[in-house]
C-alpha positions as CSV (number, residue, x, y, z in Angstrom):
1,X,0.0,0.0,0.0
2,X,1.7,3.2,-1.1
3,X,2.3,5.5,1.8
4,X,1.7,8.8,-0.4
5,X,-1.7,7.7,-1.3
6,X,-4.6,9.3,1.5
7,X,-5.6,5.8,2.6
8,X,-4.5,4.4,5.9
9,X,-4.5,0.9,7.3
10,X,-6.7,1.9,9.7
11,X,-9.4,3.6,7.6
12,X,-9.6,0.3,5.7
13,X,-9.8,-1.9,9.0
14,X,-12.5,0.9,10.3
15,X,-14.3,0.5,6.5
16,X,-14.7,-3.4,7.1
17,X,-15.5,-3.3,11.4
18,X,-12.1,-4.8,12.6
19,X,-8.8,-3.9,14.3
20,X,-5.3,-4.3,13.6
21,X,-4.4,-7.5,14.4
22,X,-1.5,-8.3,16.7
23,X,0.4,-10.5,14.3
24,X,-0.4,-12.0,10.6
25,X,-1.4,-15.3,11.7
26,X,-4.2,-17.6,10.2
27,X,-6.6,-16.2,12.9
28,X,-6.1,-12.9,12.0
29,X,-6.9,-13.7,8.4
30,X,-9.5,-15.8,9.2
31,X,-11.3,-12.6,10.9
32,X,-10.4,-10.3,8.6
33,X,-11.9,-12.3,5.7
34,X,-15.3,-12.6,8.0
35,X,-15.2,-8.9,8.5
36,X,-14.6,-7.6,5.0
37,X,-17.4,-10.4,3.3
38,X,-20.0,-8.9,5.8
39,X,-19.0,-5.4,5.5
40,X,-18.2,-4.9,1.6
41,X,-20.5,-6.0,-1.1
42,X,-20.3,-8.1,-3.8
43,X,-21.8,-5.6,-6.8
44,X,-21.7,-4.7,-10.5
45,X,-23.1,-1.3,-10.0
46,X,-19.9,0.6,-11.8
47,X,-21.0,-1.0,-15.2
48,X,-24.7,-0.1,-15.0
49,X,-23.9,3.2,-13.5
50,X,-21.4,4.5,-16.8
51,X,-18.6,4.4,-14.1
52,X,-14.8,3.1,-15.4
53,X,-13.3,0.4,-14.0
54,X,-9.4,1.1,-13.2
55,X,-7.5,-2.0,-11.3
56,X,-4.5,0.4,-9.7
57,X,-4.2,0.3,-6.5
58,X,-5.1,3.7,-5.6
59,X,-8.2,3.7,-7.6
60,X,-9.3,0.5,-5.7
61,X,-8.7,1.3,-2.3
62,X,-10.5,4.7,-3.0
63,X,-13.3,3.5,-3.9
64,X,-14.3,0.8,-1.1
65,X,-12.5,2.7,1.9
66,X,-13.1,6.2,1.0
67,X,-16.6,6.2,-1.3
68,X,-18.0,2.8,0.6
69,X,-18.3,1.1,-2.1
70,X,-17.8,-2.6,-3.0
71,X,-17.0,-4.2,-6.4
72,X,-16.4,-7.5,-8.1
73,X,-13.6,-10.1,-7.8
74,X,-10.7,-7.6,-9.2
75,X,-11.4,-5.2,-7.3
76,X,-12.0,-6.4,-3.9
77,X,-9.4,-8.9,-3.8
78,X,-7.3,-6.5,-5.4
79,X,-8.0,-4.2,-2.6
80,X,-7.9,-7.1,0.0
81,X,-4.2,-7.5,-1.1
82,X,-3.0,-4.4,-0.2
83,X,-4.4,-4.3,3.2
84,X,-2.8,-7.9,4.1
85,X,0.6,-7.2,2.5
86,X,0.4,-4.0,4.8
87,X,-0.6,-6.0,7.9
88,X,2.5,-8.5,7.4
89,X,0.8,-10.9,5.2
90,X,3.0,-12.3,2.4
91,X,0.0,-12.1,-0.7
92,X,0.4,-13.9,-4.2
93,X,-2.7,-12.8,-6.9
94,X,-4.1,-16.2,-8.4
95,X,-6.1,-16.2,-11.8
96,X,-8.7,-18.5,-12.3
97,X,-11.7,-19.5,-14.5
98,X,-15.0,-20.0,-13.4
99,X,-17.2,-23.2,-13.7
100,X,-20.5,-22.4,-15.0
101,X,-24.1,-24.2,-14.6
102,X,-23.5,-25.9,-17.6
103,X,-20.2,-26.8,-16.6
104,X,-18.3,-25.0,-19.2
105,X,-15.4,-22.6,-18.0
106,X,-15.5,-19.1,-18.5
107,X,-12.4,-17.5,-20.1
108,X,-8.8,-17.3,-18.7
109,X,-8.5,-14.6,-15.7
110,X,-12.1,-14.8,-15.3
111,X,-11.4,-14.3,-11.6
112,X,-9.0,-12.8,-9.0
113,X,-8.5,-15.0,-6.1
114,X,-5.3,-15.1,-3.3
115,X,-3.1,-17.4,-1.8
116,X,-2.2,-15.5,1.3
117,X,1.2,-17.0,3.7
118,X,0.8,-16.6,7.5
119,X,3.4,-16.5,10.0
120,X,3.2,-19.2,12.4
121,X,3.6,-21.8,10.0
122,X,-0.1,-22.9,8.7
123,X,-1.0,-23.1,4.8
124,X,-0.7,-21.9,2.5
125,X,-3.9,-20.2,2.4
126,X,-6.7,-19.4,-0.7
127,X,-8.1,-16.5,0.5
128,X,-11.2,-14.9,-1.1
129,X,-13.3,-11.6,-0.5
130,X,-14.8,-11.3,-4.0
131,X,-16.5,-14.6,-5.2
132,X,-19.8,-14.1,-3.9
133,X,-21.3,-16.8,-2.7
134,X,-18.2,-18.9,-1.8
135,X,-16.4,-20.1,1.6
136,X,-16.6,-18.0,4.7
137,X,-13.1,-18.8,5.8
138,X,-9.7,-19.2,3.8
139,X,-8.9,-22.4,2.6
140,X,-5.6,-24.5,3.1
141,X,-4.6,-24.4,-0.3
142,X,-2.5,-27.6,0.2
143,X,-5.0,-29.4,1.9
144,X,-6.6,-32.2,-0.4
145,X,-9.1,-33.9,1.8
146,X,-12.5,-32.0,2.6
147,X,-12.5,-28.8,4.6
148,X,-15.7,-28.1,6.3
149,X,-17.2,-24.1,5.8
150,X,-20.3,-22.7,7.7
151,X,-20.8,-22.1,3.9
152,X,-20.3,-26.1,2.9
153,X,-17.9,-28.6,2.3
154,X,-15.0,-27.1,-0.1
155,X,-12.0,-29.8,-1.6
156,X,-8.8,-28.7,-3.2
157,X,-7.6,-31.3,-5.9
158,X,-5.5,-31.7,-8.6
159,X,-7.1,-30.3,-11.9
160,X,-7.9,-33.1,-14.7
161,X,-8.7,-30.2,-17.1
162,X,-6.8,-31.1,-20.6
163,X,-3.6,-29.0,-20.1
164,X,-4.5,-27.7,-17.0
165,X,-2.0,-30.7,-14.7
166,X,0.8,-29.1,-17.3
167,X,0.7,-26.5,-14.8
168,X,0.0,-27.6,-11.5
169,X,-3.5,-26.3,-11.6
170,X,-6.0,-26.7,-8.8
171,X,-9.8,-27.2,-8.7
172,X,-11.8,-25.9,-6.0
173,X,-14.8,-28.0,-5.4
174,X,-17.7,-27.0,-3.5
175,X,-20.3,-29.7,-2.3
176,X,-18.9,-32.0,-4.8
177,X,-19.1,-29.2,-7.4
178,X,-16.3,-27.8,-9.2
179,X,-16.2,-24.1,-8.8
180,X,-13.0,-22.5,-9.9
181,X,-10.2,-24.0,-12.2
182,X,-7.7,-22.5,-10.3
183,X,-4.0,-21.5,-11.9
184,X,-0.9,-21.6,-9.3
185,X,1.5,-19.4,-10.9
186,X,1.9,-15.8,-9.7
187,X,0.3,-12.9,-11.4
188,X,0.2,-9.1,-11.4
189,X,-2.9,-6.7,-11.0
190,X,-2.5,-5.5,-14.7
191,X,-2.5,-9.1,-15.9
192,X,-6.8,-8.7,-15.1
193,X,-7.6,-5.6,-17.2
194,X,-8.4,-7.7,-20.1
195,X,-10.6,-9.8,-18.0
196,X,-12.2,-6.7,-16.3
197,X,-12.9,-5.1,-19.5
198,X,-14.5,-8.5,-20.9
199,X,-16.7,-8.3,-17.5
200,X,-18.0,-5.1,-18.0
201,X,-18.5,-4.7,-22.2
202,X,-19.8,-8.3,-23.0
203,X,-22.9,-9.6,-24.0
204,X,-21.9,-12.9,-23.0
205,X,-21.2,-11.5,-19.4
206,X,-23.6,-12.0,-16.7
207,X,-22.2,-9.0,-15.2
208,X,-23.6,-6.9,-18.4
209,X,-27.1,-8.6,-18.0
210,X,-28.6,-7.0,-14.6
211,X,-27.3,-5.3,-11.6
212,X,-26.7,-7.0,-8.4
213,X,-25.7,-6.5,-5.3
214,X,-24.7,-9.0,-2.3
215,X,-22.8,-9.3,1.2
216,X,-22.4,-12.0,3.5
217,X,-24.8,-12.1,7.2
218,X,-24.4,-13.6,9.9
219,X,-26.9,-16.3,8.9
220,X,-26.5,-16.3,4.9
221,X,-26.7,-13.2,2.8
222,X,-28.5,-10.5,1.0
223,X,-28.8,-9.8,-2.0
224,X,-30.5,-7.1,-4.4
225,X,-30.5,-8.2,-7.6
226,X,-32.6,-5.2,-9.7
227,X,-35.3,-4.9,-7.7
228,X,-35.8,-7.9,-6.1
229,X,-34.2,-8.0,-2.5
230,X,-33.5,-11.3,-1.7
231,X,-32.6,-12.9,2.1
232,X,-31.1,-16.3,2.1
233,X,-31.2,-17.6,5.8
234,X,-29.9,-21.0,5.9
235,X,-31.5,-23.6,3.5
236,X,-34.2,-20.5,3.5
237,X,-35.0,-18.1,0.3
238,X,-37.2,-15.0,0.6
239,X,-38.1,-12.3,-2.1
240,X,-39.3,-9.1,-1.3
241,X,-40.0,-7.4,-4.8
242,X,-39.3,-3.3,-4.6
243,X,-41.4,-1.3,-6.8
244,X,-40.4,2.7,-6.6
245,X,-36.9,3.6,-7.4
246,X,-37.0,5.1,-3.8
247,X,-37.5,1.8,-2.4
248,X,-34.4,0.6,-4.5
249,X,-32.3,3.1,-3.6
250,X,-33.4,2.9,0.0
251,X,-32.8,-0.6,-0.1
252,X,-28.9,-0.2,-1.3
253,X,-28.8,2.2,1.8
254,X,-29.8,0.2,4.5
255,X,-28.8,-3.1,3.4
256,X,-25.1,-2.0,1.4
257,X,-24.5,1.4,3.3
258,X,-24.5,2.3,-0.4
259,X,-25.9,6.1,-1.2
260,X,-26.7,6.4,-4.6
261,X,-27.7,9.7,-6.1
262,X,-29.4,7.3,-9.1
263,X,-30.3,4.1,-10.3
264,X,-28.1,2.0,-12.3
265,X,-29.3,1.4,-15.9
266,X,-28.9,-2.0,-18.1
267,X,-26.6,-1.2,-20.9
268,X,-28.8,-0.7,-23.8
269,X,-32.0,-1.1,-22.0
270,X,-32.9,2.2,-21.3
271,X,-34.7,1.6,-18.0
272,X,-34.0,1.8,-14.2
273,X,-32.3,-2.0,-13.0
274,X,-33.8,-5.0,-13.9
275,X,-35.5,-8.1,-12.4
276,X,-32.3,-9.6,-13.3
């Protein structure tokens, strides 16, 4: 984290609802990933709102610690980065692709995910602030037997994608169900634009399709997703459809602690959200 830029460690500890820990130890990042997945949300909005996406540093920690804002994969793991590498943490930026439903993989650096080092000697660790719906805790990115979550049963194993053992690439499994292809080899914030710009220009993105909106609770997680809010408590689904833009935007306040001055638009659509 650059010391010239006018965000401190502790305005990004007091943005997410923790302290600075006394040591980077598993715990520490254990609670810290808690903290920011309950505190930051998961959300699109930039693209539906005509905003540019810019993965620098800067850029990204401005816009979650200082506007309170969230983002997608690049930009909160980018962001997460920073703050751990400046708490002691030794951070490594993963790429990955992303199983679909249909099982197909979605392109190369389709996600930004990180294999964090701790020291009193555990993992390494595959830490992960901007997947969504995904484990609660990091997981030992060693580890090949199952690792119970509060958000399910997660497996690490050797990737039998065609190529993919070339490289020592990992799946991450969750419930029996692949979810990332996950590549081992170290890589740079810039590597992502082209990914990022894919996300946010392409018809064949769901991230183009509908805005959304999501965070971890202490029971599940919330999620607004155009202008239906939705509560997930457990096993448990509820839908609360929203009808004025008010009661959007009212509902981005209370549930995001995001103030919007408007709504964000579909690309192309010409109209206020979506039911998405």
């Amino acid at each position: 984290m650059d010391p010239h830029l006018p965000h401190t460690v502790d305005s990004y500890l007091a943005r997410i609802g923790a302290t600075r820990p006394g040591r980077p130890d598993a715990a520490a990042l254990r609670e810290l990933q808690l903290r920011h997945l309950t505190a930051v949300p998961f959300e699109n909005l930039s693209i539906h709102l005509g905003e540019d996406i810019v993965l620098e540093e800067g850029t990204l920690l401005d816009k979650i610690v200082v506007r309170r804002r969230g983002g997608f994969c690049y930009e909160l793991n980018g962001a997460f980065a920073a703050l751990l590498r400046e708490l002691g943490f030794d951070v490594t930026l993963l790429q990955a692709r992303v199983h679909g439903g249909d099982g197909k993989l979605g392109i190369p650096y389709d996600h930004l995910a990180l294999r964090v080092e701790t020291d009193d000697g555990t993992g390494p660790w595959l830490a992960d602030v901007g997947f969504g719906d995904h484990a609660q805790q990091p997981l030992a990115l060693d580890d090949r037997s199952d690792q119970e979550d509060p958000r399910g049963t997660f497996r690490i194993r050797q990737a039998t994608t065609l190529g993919a053992e070339h490289y020592g690439d990992v799946e991450v499994l969750r419930d029996g169900a692949p979810q990332l292809l996950l590549d081992l080899r170290p890589r740079a914030l810039a590597d992502f634009r082209a990914g990022a710009w894919y996300h946010r220009t392409s018809p064949d993105s769901g991230f183009t399709r509908s805005p959304v909106c999501s965070r971890f609770t202490t029971t599940g997680r919330i999620t607004l997703s155009g202008r239906k809010l939705i509560t997930t408590v457990g096993a448990e689904r509820h839908e609360t459809p929203l009808g004025s833009d008010d009661e959007v935007l009212a509902a981005y306040r209370e549930h995001f602690g995001l103030r919007l001055d408007r709504l964000p638009t579909v690309r192309g659509s010409g109209t206020s959200t979506s039911d998405g």
